[in-house]
ZADO-1210 file (C-alpha; in nm, 4 decimals, padded with zeros to 6 digits):
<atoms>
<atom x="-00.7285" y="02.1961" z="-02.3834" code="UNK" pos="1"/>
<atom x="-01.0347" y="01.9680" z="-02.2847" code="UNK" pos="2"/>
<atom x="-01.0712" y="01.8082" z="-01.9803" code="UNK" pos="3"/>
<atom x="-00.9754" y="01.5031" z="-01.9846" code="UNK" pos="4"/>
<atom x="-00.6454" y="01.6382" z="-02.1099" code="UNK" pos="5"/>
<atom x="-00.5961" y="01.8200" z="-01.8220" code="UNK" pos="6"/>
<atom x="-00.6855" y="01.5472" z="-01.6118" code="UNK" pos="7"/>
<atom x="-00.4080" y="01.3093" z="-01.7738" code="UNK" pos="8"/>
<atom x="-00.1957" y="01.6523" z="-01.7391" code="UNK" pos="9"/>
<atom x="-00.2474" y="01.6813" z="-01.3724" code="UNK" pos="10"/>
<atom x="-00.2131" y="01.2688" z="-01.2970" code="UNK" pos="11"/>
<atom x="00.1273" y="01.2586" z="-01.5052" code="UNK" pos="12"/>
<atom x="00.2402" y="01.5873" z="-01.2809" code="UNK" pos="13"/>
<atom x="00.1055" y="01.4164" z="-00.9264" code="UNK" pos="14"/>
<atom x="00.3105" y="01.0798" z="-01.0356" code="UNK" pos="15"/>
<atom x="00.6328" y="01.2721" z="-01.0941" code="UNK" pos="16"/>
<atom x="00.5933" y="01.4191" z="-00.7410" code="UNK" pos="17"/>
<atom x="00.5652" y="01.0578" z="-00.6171" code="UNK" pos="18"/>
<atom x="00.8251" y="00.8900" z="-00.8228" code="UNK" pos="19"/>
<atom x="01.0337" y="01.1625" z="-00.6627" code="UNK" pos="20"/>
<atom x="00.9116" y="01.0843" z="-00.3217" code="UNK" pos="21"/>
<atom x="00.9660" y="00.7228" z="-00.3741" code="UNK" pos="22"/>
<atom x="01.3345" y="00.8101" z="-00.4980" code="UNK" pos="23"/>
<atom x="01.4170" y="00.9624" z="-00.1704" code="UNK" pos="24"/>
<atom x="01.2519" y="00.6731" z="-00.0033" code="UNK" pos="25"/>
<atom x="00.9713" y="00.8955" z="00.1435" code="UNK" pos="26"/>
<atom x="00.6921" y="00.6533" z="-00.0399" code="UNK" pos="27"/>
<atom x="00.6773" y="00.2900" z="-00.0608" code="UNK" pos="28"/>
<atom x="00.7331" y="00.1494" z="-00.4220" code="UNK" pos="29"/>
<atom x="00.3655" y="-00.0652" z="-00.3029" code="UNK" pos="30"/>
<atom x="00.2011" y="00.2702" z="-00.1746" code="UNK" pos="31"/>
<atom x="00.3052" y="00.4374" z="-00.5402" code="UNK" pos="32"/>
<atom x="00.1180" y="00.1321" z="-00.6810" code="UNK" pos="33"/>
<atom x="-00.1798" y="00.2001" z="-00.4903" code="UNK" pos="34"/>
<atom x="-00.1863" y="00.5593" z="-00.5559" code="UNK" pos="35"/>
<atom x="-00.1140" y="00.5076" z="-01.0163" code="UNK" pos="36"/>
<atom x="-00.4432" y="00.2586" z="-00.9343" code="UNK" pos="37"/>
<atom x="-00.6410" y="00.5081" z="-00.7472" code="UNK" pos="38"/>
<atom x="-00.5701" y="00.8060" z="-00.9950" code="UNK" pos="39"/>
<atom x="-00.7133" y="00.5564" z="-01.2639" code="UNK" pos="40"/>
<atom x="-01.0260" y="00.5034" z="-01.0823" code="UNK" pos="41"/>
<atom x="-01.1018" y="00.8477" z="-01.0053" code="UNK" pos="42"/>
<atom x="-01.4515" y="00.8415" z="-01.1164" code="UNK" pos="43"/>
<atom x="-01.5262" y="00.5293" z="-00.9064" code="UNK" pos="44"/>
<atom x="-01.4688" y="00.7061" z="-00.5491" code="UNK" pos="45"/>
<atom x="-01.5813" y="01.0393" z="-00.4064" code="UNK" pos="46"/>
<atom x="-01.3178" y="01.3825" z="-00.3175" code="UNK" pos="47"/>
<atom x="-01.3630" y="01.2530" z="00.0284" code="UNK" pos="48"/>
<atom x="-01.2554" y="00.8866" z="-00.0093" code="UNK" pos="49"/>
<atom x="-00.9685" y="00.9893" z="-00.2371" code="UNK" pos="50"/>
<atom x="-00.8474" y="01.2628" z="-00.0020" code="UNK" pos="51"/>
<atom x="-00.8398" y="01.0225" z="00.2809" code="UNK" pos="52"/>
<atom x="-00.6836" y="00.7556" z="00.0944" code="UNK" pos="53"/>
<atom x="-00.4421" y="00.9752" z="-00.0579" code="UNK" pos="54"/>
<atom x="-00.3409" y="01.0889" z="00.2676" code="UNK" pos="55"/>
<atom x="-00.3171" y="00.7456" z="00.4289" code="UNK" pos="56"/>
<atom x="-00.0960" y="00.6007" z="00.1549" code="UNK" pos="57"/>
<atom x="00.1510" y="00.9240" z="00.1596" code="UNK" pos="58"/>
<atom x="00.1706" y="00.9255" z="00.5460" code="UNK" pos="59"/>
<atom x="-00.0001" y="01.3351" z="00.5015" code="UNK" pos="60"/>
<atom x="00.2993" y="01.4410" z="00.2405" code="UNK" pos="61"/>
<atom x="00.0129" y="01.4635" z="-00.0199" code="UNK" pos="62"/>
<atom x="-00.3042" y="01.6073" z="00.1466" code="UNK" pos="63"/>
<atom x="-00.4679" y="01.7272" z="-00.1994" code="UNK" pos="64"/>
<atom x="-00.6909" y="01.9285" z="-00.1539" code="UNK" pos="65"/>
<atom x="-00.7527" y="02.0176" z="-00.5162" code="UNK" pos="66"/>
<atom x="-01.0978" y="02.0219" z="-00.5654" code="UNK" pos="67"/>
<atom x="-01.1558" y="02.3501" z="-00.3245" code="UNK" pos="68"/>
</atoms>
């Protein structure tokens, strides 16, 4: 599998996680929209900026750490 189909793989795993968070009304239907936006500009931000913002919008449910 190349890359970027991993990628895609990965993103459509972490927004199941969140759909399910926002299900038991652990995320904010607006936070989930910020989070589908930053996965799609991945390539515009650095680990550290996404990390942080990641954690901000998920109130620390989501501290990925993934690139360790």
């Amino acid at each position: 599998m190349d890359l970027f189909n991993e990628l895609e793989r990965v993103k459509l795993k972490f927004i199941a996680v969140c759909e399910t968070l926002v299900d038991r009304q652990q995320l904010s239907e607006e936070n989930f929209k910020e989070i589908r936006i930053l996965l799609d500009s991945l390539d515009d931000h650095d680990e550290e900026y996404i990390n942080r913002r990641l954690n901000d919008l998920t109130g620390g449910r989501l501290d990925l750490m993934f690139w360790e």
